[in-house]
Structure formats: structure tokens, C-alpha cells
N, CA, C and O atoms as a GROMACS GRO file, in nm:
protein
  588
    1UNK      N    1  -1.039   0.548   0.350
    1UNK     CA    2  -0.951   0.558   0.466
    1UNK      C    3  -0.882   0.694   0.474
    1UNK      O    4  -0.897   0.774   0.565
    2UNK      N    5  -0.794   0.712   0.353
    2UNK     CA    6  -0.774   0.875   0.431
    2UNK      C    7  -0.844   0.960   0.429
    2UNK      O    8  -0.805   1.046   0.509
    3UNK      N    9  -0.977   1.001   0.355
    3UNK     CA   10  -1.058   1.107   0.439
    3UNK      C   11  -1.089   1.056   0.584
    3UNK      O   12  -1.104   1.153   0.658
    4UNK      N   13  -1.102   0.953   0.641
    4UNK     CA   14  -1.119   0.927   0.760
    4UNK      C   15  -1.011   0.958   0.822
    4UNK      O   16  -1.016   0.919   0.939
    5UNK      N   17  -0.899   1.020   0.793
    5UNK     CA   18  -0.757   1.070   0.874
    5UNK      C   19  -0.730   1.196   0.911
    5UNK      O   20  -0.725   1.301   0.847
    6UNK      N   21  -0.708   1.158   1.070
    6UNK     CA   22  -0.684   1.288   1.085
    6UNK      C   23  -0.569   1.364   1.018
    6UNK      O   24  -0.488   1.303   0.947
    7UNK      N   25  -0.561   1.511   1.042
    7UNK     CA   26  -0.471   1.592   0.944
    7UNK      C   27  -0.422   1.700   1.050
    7UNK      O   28  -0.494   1.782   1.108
    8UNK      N   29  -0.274   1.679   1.065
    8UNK     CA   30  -0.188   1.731   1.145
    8UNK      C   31  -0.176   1.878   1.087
    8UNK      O   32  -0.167   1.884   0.965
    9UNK      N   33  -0.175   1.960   1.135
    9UNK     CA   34  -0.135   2.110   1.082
    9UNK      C   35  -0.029   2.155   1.130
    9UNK      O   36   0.038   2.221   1.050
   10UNK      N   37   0.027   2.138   1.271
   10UNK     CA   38   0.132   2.216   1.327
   10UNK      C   39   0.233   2.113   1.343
   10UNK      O   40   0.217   1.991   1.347
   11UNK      N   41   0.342   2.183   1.351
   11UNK     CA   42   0.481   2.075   1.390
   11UNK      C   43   0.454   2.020   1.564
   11UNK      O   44   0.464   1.905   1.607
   12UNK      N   45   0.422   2.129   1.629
   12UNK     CA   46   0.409   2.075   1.751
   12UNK      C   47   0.320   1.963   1.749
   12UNK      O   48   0.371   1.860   1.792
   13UNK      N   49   0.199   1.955   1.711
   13UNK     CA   50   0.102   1.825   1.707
   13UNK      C   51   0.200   1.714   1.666
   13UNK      O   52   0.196   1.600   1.714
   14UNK      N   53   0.313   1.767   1.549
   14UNK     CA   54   0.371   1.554   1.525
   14UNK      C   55   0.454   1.579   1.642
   14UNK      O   56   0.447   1.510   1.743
   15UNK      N   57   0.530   1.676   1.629
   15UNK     CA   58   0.634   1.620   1.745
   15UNK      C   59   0.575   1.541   1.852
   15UNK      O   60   0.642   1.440   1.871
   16UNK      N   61   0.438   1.554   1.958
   16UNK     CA   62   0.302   1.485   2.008
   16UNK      C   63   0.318   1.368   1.935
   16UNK      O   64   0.252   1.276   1.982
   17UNK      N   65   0.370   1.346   1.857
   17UNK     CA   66   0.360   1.150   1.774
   17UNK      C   67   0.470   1.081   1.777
   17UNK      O   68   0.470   0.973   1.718
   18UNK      N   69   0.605   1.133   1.855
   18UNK     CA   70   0.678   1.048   1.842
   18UNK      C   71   0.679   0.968   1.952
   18UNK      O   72   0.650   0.972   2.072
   19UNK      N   73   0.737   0.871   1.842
   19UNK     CA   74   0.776   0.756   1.930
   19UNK      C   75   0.879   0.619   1.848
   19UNK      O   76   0.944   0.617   1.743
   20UNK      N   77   0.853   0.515   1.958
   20UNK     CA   78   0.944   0.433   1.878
   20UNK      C   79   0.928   0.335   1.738
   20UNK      O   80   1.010   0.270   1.672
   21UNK      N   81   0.791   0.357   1.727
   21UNK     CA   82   0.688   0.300   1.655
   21UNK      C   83   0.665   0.362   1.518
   21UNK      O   84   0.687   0.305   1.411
   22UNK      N   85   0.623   0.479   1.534
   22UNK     CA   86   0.630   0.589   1.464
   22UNK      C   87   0.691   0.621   1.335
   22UNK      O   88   0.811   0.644   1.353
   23UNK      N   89   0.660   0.631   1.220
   23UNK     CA   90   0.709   0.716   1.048
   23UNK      C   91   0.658   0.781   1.013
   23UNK      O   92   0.540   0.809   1.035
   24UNK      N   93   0.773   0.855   0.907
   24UNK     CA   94   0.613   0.897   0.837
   24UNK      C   95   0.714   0.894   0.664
   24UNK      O   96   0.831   0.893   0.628
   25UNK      N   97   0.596   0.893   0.613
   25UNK     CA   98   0.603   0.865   0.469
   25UNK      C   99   0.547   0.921   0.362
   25UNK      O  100   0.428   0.948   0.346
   26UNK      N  101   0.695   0.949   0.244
   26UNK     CA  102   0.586   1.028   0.133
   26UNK      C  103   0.551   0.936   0.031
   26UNK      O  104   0.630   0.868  -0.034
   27UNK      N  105   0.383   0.939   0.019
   27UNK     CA  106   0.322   0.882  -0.128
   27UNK      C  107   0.190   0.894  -0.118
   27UNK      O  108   0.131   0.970  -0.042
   28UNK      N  109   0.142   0.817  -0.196
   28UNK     CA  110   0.022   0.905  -0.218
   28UNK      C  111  -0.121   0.831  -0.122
   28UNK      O  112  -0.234   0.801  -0.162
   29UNK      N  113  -0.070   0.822  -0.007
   29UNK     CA  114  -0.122   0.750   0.121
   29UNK      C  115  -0.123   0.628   0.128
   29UNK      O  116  -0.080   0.553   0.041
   30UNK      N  117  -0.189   0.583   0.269
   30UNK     CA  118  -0.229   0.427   0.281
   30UNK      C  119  -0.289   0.347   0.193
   30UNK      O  120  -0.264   0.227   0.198
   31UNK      N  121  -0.396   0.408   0.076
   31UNK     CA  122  -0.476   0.296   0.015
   31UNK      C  123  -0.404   0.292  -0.083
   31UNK      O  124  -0.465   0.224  -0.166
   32UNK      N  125  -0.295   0.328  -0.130
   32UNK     CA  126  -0.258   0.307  -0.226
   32UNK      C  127  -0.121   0.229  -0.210
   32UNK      O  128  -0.069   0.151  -0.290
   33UNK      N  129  -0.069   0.274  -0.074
   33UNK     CA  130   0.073   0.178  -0.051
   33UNK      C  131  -0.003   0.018  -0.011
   33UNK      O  132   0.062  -0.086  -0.020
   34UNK      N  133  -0.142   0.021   0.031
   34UNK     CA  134  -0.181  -0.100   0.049
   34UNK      C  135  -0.211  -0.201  -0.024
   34UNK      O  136  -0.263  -0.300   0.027
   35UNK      N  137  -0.175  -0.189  -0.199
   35UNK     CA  138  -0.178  -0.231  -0.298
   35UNK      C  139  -0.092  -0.241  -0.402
   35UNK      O  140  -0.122  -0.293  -0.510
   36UNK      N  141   0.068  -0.168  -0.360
   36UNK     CA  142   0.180  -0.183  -0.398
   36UNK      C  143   0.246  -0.153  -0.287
   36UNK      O  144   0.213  -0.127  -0.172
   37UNK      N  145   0.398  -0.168  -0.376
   37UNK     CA  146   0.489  -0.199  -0.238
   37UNK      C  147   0.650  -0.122  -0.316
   37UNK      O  148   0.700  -0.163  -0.420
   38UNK      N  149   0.698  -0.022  -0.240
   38UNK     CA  150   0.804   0.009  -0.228
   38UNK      C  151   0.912  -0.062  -0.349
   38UNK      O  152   0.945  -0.181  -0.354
   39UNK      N  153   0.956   0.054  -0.444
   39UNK     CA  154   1.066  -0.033  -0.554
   39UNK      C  155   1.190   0.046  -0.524
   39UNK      O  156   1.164   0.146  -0.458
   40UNK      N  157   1.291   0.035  -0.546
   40UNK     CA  158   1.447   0.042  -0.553
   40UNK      C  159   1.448   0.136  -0.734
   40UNK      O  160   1.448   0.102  -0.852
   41UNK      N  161   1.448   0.235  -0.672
   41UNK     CA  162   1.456   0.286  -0.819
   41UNK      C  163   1.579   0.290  -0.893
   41UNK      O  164   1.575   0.344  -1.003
   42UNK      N  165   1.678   0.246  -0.855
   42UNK     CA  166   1.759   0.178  -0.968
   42UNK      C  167   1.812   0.073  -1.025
   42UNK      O  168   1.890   0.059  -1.119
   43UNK      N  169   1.730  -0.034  -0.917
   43UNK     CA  170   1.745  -0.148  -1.004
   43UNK      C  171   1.532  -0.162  -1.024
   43UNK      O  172   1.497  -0.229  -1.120
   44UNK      N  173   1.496  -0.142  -0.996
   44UNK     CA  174   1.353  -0.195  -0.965
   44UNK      C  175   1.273  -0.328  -0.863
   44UNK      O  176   1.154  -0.360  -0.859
   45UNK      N  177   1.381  -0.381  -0.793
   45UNK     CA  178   1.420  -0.451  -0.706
   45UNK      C  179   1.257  -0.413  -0.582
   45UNK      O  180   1.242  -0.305  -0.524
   46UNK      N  181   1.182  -0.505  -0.574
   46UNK     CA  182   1.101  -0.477  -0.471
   46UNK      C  183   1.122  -0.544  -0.364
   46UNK      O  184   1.165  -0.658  -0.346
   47UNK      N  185   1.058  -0.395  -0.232
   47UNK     CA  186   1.131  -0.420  -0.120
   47UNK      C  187   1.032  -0.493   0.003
   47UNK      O  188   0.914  -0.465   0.022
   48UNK      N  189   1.094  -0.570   0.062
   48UNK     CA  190   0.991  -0.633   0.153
   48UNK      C  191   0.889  -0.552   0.222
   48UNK      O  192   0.799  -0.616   0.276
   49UNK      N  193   0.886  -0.403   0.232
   49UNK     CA  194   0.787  -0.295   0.332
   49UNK      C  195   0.837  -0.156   0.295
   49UNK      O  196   0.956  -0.148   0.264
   50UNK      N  197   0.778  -0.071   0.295
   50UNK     CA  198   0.746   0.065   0.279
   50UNK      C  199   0.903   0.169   0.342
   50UNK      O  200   0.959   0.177   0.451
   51UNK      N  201   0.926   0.230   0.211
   51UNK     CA  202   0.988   0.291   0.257
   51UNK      C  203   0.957   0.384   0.349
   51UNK      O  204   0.849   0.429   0.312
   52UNK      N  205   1.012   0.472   0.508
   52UNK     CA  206   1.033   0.569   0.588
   52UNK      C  207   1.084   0.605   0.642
   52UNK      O  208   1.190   0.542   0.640
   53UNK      N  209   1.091   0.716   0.736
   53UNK     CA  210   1.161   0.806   0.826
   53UNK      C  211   1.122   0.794   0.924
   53UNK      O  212   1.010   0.844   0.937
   54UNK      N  213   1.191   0.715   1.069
   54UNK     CA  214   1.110   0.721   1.207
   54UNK      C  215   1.124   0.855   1.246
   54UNK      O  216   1.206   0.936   1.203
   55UNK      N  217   1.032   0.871   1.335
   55UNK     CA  218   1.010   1.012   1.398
   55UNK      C  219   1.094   0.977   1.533
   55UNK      O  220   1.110   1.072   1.610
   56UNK      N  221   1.140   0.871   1.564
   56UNK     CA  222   1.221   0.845   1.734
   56UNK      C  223   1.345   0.910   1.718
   56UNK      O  224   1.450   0.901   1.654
   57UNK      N  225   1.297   0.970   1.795
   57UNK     CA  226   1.439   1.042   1.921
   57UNK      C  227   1.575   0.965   1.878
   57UNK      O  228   1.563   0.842   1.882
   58UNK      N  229   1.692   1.009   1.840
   58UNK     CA  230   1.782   0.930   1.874
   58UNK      C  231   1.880   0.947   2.044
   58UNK      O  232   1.913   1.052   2.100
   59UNK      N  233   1.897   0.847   2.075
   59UNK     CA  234   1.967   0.880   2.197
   59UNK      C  235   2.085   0.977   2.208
   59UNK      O  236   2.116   1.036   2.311
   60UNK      N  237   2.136   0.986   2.113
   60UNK     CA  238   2.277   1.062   2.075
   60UNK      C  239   2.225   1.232   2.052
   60UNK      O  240   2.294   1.334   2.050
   61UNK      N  241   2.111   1.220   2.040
   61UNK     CA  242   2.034   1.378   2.031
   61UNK      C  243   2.036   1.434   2.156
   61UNK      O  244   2.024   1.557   2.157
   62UNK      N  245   2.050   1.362   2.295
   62UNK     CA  246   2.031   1.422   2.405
   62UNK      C  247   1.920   1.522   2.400
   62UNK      O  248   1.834   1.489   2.319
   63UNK      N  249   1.893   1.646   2.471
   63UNK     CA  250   1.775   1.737   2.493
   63UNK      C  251   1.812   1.845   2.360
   63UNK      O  252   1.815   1.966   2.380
   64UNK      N  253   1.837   1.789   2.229
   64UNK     CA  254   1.836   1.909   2.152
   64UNK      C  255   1.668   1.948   2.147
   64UNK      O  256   1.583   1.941   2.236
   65UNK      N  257   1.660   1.981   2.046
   65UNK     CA  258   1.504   2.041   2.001
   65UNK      C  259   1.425   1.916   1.990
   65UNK      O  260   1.496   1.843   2.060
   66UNK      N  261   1.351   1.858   1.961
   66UNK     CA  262   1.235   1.780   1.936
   66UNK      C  263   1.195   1.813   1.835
   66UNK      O  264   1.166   1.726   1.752
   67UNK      N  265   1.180   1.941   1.808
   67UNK     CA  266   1.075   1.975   1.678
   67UNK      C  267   1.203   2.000   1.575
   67UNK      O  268   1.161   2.006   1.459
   68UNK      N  269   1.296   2.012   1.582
   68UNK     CA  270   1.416   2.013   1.494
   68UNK      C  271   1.463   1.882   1.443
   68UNK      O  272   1.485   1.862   1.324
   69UNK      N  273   1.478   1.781   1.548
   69UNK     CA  274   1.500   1.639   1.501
   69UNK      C  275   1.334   1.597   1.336
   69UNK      O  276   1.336   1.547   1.224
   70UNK      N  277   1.224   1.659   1.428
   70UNK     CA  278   1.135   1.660   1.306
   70UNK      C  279   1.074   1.689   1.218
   70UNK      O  280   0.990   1.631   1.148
   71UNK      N  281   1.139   1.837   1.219
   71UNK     CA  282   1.170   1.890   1.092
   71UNK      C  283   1.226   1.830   1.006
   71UNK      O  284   1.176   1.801   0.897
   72UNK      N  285   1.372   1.796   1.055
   72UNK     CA  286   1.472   1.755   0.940
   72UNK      C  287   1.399   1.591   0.866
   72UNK      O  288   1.435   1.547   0.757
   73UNK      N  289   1.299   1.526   0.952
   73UNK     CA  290   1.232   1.416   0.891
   73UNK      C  291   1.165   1.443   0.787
   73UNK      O  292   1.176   1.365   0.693
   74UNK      N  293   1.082   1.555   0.774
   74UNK     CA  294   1.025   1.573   0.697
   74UNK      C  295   1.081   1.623   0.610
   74UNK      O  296   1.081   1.546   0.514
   75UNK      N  297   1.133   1.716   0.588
   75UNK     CA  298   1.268   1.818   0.514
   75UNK      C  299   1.298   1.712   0.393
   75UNK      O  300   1.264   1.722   0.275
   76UNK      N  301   1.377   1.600   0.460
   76UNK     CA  302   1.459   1.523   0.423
   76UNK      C  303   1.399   1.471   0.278
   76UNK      O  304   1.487   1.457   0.193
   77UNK      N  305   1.316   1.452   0.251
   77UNK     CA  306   1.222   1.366   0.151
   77UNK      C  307   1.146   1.481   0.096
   77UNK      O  308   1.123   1.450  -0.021
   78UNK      N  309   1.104   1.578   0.115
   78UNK     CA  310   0.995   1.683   0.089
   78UNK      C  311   0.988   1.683  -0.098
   78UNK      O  312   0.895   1.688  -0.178
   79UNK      N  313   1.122   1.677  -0.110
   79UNK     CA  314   1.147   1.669  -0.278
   79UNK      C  315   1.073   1.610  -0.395
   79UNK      O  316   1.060   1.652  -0.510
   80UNK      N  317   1.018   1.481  -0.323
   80UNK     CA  318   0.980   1.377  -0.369
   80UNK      C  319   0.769   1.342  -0.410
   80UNK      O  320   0.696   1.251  -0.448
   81UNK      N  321   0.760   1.517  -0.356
   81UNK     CA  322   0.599   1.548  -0.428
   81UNK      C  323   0.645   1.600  -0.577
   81UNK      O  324   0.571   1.588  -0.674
   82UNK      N  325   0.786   1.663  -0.583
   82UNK     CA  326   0.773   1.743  -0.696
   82UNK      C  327   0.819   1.606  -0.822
   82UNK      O  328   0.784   1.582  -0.938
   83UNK      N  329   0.886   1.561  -0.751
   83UNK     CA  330   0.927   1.430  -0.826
   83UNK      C  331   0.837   1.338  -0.843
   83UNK      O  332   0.840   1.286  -0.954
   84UNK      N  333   0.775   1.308  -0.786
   84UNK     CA  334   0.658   1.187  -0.803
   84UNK      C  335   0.522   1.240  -0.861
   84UNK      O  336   0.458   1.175  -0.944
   85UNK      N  337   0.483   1.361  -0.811
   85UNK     CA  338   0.334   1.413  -0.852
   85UNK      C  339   0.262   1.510  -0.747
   85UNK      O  340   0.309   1.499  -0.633
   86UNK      N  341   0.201   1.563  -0.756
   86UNK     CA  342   0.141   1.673  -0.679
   86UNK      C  343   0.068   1.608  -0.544
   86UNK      O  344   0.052   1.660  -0.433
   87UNK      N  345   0.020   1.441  -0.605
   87UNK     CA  346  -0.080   1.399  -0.492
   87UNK      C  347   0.005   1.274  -0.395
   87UNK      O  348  -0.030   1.177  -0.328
   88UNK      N  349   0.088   1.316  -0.418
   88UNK     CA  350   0.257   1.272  -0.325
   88UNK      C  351   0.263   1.376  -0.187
   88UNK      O  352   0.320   1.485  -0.192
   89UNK      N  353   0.197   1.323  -0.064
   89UNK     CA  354   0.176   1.396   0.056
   89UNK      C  355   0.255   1.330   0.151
   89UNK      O  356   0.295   1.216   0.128
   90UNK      N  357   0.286   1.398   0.272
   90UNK     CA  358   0.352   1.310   0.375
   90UNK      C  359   0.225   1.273   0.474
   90UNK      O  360   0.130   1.350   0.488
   91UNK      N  361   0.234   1.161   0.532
   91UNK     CA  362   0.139   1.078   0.607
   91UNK      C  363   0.273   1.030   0.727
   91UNK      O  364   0.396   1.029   0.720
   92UNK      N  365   0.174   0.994   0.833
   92UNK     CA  366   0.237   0.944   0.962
   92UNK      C  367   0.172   0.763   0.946
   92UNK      O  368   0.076   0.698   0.905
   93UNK      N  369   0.300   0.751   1.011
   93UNK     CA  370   0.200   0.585   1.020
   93UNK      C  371   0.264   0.496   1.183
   93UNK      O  372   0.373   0.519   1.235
   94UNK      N  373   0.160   0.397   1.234
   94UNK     CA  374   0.266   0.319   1.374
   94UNK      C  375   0.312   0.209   1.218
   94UNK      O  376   0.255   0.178   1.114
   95UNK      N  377   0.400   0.191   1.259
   95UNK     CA  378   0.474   0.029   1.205
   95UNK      C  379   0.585  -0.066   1.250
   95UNK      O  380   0.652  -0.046   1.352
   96UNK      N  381   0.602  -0.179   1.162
   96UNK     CA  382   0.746  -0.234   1.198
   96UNK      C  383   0.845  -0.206   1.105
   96UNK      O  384   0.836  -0.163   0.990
   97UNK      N  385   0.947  -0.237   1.175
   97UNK     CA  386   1.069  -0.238   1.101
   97UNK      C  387   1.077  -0.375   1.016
   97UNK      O  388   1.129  -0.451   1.098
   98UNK      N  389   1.064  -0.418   0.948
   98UNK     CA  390   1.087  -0.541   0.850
   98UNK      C  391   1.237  -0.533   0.735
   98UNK      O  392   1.255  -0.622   0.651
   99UNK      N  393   1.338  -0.408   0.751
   99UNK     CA  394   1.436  -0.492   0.656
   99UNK      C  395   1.468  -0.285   0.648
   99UNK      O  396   1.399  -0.187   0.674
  100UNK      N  397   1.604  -0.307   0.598
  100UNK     CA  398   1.650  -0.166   0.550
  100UNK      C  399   1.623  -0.145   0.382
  100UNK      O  400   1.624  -0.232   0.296
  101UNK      N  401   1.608  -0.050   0.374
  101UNK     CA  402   1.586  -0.025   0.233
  101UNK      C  403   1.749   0.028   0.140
  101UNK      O  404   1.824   0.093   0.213
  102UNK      N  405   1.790   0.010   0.031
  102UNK     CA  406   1.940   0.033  -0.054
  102UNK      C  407   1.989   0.197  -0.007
  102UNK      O  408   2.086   0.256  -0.053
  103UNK      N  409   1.908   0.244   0.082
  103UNK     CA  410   1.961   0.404   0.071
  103UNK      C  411   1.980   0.386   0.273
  103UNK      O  412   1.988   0.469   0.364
  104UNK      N  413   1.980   0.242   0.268
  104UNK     CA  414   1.946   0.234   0.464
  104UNK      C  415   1.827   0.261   0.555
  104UNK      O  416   1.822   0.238   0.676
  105UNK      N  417   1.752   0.302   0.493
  105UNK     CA  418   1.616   0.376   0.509
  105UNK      C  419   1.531   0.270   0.588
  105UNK      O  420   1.476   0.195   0.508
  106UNK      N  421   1.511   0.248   0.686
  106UNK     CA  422   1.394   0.154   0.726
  106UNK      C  423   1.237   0.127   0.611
  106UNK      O  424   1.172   0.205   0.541
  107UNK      N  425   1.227  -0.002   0.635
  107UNK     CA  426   1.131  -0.057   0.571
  107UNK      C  427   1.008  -0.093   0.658
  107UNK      O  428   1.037  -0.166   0.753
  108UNK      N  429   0.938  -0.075   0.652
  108UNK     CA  430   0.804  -0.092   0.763
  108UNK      C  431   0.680  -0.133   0.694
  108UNK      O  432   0.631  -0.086   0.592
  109UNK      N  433   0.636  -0.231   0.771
  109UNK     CA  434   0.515  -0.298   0.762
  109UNK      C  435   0.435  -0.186   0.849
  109UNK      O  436   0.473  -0.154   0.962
  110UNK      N  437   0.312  -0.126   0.780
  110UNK     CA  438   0.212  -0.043   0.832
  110UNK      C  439   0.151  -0.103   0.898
  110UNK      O  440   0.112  -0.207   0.846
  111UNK      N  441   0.116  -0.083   1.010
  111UNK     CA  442   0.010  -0.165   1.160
  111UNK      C  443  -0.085  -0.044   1.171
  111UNK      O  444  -0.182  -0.093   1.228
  112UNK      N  445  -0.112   0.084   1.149
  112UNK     CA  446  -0.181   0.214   1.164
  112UNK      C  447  -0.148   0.288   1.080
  112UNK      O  448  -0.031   0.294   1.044
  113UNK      N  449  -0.260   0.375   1.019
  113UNK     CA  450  -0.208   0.503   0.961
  113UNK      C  451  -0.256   0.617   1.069
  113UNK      O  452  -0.360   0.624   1.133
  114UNK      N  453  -0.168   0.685   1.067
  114UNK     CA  454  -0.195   0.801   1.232
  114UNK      C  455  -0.285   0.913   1.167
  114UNK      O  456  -0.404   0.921   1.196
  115UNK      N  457  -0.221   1.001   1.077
  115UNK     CA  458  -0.261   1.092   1.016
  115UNK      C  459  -0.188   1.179   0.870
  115UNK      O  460  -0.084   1.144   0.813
  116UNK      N  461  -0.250   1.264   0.845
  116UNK     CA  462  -0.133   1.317   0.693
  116UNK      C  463  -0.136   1.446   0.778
  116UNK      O  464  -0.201   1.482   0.876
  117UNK      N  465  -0.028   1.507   0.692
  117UNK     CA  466   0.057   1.612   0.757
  117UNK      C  467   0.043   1.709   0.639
  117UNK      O  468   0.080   1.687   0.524
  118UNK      N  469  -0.038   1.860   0.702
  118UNK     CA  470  -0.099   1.932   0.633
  118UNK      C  471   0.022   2.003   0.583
  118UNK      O  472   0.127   1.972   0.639
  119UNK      N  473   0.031   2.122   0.458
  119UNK     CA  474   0.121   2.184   0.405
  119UNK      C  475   0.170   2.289   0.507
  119UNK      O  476   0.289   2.320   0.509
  120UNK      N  477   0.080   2.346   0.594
  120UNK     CA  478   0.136   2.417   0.705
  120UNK      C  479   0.210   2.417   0.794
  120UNK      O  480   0.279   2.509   0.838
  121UNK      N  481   0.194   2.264   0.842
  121UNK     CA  482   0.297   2.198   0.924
  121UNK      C  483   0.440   2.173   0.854
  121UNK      O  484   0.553   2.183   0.902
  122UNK      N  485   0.398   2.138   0.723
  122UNK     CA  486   0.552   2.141   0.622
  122UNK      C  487   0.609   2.295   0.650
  122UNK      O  488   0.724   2.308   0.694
  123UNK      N  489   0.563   2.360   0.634
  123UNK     CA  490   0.661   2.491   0.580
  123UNK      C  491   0.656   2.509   0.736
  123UNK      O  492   0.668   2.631   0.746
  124UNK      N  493   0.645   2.462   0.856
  124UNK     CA  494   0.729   2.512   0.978
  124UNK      C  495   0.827   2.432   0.948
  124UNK      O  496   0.920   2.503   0.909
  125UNK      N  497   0.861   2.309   0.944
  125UNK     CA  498   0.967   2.212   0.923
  125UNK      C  499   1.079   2.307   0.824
  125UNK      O  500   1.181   2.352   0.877
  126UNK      N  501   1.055   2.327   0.708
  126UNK     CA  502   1.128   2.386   0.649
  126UNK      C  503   1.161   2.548   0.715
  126UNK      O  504   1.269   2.593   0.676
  127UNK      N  505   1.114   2.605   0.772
  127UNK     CA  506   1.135   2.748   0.836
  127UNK      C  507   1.247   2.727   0.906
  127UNK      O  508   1.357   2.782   0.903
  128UNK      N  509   1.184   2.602   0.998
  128UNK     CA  510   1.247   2.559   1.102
  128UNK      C  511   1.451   2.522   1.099
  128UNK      O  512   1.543   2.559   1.172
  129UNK      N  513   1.443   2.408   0.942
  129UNK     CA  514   1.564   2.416   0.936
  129UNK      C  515   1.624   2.491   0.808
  129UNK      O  516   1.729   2.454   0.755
  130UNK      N  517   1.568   2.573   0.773
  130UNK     CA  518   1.629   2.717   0.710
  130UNK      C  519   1.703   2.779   0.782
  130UNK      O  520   1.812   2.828   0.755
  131UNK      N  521   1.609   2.780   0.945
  131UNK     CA  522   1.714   2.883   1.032
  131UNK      C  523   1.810   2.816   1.062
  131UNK      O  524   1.891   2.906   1.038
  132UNK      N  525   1.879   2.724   1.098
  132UNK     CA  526   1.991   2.653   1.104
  132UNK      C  527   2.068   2.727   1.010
  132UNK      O  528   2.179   2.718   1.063
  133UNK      N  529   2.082   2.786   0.920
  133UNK     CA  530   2.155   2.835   0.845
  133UNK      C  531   2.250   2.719   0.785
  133UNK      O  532   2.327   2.766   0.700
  134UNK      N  533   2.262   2.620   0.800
  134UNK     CA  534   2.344   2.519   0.765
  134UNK      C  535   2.354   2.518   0.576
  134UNK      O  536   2.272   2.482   0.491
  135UNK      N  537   2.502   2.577   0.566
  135UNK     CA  538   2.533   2.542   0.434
  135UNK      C  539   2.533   2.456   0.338
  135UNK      O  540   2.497   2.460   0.220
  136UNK      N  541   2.593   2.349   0.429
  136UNK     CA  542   2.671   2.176   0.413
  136UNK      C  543   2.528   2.134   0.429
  136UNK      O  544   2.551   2.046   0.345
  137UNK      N  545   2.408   2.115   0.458
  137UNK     CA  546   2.339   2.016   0.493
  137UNK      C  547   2.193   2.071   0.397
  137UNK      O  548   2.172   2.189   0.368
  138UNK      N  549   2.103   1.953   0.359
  138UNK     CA  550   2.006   1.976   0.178
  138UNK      C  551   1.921   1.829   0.242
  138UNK      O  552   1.946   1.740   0.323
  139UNK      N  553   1.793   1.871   0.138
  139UNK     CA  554   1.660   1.794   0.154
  139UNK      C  555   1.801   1.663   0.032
  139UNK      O  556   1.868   1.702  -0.064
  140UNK      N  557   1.796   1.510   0.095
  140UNK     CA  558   1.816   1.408   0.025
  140UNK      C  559   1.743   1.378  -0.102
  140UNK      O  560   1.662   1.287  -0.117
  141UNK      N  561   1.794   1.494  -0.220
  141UNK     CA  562   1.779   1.478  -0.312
  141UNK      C  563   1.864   1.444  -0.445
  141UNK      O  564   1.957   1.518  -0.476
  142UNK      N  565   1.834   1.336  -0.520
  142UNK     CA  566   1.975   1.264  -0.560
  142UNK      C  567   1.910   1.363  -0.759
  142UNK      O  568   1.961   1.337  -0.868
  143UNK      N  569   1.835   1.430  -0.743
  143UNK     CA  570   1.869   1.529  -0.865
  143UNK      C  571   1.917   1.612  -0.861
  143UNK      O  572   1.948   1.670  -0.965
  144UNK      N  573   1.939   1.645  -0.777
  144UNK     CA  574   2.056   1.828  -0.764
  144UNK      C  575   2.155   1.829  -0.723
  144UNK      O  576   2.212   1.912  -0.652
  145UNK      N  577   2.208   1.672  -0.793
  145UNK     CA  578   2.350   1.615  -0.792
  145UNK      C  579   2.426   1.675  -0.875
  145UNK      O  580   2.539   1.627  -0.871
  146UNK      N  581   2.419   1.731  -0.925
  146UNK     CA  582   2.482   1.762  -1.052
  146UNK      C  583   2.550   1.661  -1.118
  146UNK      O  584   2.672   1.665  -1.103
  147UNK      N  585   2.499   1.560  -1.195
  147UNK     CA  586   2.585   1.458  -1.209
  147UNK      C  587   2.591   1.535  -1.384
  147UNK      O  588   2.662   1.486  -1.471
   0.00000   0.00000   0.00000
């Protein structure tokens, strides 16, 4: 199945994918989330559906950017190849919502996998909100906590 997927290269092509339906998710694709299932990494607690990030618009965004709202989707998690393993990619998927995940995160039952999202398209996302210059604001990573 995922060599049969298509492979997004540009940010403009996902931004082309949103919708209300719409995630996307890092691991190490569909055939493998189709045979496990999403854990709570601090208790180990398994979760009814897949952790993700919808790609929908929020209404409160009014006409900002489009491709900025999906940047920061991707951004947000990007951490989590270096943390998990090299073959830890982001993929798009249609799904449902089935339950929030301990970090609030929507949980989704996969109905489609759309496509994976090439490294090129990553580093516009990240270009993208680099230029924001935003001090205060970081990829949701709970190791560079300094705890």
C-alpha cells in the first residue's frame, strides 16, 4: 500500500487536501498503523484510533494564510522522526474522529490513506514558519523541556 501512494512534494499540493476530513500523521505509514494502534506514552494506555493533526481550517483563522495554518501542522510533530526512527514519515489520511487523545490530539479511525508527504514539502513548512520569526512558539516537543 504505500508504494501505491501518492507522494506530495510541495506545500501547495497539501494545502489542495484540506478539508474537514482530513490528517495527517507521523509513523511509519498505513500498513503498519493497520496492525497496531496508538499508545499514551506515559502511562501505555491504548487509545481507541490513531493519533493526528487535522489539516481543517479553523473558523477563528478567518483569511490568514492556508499554507501557514499547514505548515504549523506539520512543524508541530516533525520531532518525532528523530525520536521514533528515521522510517517515521508524515502521511495524509481521510478519517474519523473517534475520541481525543491525553495531549487533546484527535484520534481517528483511517477510512483512506491520501498520500505521504515528501521531505521537500517539509522544509517549506518549516521555512515557512521560521519566517514568522516567532520566539514564544516551538515544534511540540516534550524533550527540550528542560526538565
Amino acid at each position: 500500500m504505500p508504494d501505491r501512494l501518492p507522494t506530495i512534494t510541495t506545500l501547495a499540493e497539501l494545502v489542495r487536501l484540506v478539508a474537514d476530513d482530513v490528517y495527517v500523521r507521523w509513523s511509519r505509514g498505513p500498513e503498519a498503523d493497520a496492525v497496531s494502534r496508538s499508545r499514551d506514552s506515559l502511562t501505555g494506555v491504548e487509545l481507541p484510533g490513531l493519533s493526528a493533526s487535522p489539516l481543517r481550517v479553523e473558523p477563528w483563522w478567518d483569511d490568514r494564510s492556508r499554507e501557514l495554518w499547514v505548515a504549523r501542522r506539520l512543524f508541530d510533530y516533525r520531532h518525532l522522526r528523530e525520536l521514533r526512527g528515521s522510517d517515521v514519515r508524515a502521511w495524509v489520511l481521510r478519517g474519523e474522529e473517534v475520541g481525543r487523545g491525553p495531549d487533546n490530539e484527535p484520534l481517528v479511525r483511517c477510512a483512506e490513506p491520501l498520500a505521504w508527504v515528501a521531505d521537500s514539502a517539509l522544509r517549506e513548512c518549516i521555512a515557512l514558519v521560521d519566517a514568522q520569526h516567532s520566539t514564544e512558539w516551538g515544534p511540540l516537543d516534550r524533550s527540550s523541556s528542560g526538565r
